[in-house]
C-alpha positions in Angstrom: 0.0 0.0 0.0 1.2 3.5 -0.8 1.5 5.6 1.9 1.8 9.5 2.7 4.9 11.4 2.9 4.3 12.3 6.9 3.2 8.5 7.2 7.1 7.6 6.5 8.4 9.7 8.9 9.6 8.2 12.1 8.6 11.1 13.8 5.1 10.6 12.5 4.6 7.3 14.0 6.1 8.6 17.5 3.4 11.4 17.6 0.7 9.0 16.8 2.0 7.1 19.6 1.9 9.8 21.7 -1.8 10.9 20.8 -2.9 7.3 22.3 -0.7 7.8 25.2 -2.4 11.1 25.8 -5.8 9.5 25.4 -4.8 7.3 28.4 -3.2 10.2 30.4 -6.7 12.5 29.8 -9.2 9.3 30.6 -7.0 8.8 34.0 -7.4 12.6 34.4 -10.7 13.1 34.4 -11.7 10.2 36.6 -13.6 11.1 38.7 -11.4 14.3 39.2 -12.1 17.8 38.4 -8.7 18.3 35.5 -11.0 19.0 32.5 -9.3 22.0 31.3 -5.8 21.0 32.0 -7.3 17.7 30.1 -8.6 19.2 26.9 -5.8 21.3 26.6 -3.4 18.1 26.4 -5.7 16.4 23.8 -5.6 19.3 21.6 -1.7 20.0 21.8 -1.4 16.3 21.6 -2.9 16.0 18.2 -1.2 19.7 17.0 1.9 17.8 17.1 0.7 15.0 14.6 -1.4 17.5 12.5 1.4 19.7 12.1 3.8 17.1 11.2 1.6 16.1 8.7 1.3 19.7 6.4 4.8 20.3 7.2 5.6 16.6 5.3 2.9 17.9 2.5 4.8 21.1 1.5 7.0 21.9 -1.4 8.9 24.8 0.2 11.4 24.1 2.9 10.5 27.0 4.8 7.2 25.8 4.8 8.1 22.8 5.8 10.3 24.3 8.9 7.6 26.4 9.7 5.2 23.5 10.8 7.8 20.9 12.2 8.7 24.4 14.2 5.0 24.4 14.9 4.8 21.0 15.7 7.8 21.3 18.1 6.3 23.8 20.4 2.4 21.8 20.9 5.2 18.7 21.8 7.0 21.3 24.4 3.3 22.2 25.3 2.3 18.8 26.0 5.7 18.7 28.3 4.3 21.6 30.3 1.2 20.0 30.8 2.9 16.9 32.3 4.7 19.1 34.5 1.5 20.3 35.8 -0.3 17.7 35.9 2.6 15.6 38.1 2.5 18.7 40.1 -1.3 18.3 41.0 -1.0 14.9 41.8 -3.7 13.7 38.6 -1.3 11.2 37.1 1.0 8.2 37.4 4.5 8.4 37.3 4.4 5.5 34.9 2.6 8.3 32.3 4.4 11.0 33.6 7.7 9.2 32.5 6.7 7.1 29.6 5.0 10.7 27.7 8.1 12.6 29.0 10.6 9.9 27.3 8.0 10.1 24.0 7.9 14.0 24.0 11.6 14.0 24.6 12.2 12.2 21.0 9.6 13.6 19.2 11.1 16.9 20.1 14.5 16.0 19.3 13.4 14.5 15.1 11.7 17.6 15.1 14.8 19.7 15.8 16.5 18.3 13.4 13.4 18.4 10.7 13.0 21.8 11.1 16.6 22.7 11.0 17.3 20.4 7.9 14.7 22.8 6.3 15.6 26.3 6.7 
């Protein structure tokens, strides 16, 4: 099967990981617990990373493409925050806390090097 530009990316496939990871972190949040905000702000920064990955892979220009890996980058050092947070208020595991940090920490790092191979 043929597949998308941003669905060769290694990058790619770390994100998506990270979007289910999330899923599990915001459904742990919100159990029972009142972390809905700090919850839907993850989800959404969560799947900006992937999104932005994607039209950053479907551009012609390299600037283009820097621009939304750069993009990309920052909703990743979002999501990082929002760990932090999270941690902080005692709404999840360490095991998540660890595991997201160790995906974010990667994802971060291909990014860095996308966007810089770009300019």
């Amino acid at each position: 099967m043929q597949k998308f530009d941003h669905e060769k990316l290694d990058v790619y496939q770390t994100a998506v990981e990270w979007v289910a990871l999330a899923q599990d972190i915001v459904a742990a949040m919100l159990d029972g617990k009142r972390h809905g905000p700090l919850a839907d702000q993850l989800q959404r920064a969560a799947s900006s990373i992937t999104l932005n990955i994607a039209e950053g892979a479907g551009e012609f220009s390299p600037a283009d493409k820097s621009r939304f890996y750069r993009i990309a980058k920052r909703s990743a050092t979002e999501c990082a925050a929002i760990l932090d947070v999270a941690q902080r208020r005692c709404c999840i595991s360490h095991d998540y806390f660890n595991h997201g940090r160790s995906l974010l920490l990667r994802i971060v790092g291909m990014l860095v090097k996308l966007a810089q191979a770009h300019c």
